[in-house]
C-alpha positions in Angstrom: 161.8 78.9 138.3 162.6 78.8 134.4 159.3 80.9 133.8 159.8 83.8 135.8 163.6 83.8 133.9 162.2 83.4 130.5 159.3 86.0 130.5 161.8 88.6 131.9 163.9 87.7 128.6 161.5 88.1 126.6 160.2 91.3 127.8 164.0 92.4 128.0 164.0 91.5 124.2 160.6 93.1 122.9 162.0 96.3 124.9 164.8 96.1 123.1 163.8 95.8 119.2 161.3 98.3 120.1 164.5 100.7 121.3 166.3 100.1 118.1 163.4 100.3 115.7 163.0 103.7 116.9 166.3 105.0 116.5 166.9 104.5 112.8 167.9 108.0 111.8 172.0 108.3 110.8 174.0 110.0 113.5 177.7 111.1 113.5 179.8 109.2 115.4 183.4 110.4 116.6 186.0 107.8 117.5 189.6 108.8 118.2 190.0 110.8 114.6 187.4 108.8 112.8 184.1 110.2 112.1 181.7 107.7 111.4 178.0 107.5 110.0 175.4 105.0 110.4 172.3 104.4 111.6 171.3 105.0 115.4 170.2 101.3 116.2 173.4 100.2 114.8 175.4 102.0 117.0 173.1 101.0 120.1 173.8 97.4 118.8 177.1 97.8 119.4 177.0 99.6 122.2 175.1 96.7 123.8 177.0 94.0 122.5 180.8 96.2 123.6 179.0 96.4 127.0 177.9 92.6 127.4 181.5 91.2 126.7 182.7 93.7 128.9 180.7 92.5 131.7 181.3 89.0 130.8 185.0 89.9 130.9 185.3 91.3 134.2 182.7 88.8 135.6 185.2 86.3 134.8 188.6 88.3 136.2 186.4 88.9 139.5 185.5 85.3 139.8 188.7 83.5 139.6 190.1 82.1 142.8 193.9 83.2 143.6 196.2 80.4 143.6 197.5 79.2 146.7 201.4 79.0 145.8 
């Protein structure tokens, strides 16, 4: 069952770099009344990364059990 798991992954990865080294062109990026440049991949790095502790945030809220007081 670990296979199956681990070439998804990997694929998931290899996707990935190939997305980011791609993008590599600088692009403006406006946030609140900051204007910010750098390069495309960075920002879809941190788009990803904002995203995954997001999820992991609210998997975490959803999964707690109420207390029975």
């Amino acid at each position: 069952m670990r296979l199956p798991r681990l070439i998804i992954v990997a694929v998931l990865v290899v996707l990935l770099v190939i997305l980011i080294v791609q993008n590599t062109e600088a692009v403006e990026t406006k946030i609140l009344f900051i204007t910010i440049t750098l390069p495309r991949a960075i920002l879809l790095g941190v788009t990803l990364a904002v995203g995954w502790v997001a999820g992991l945030i609210s998997a975490e809220i959803l999964d707690r059990k109420p207390s029975g007081d």
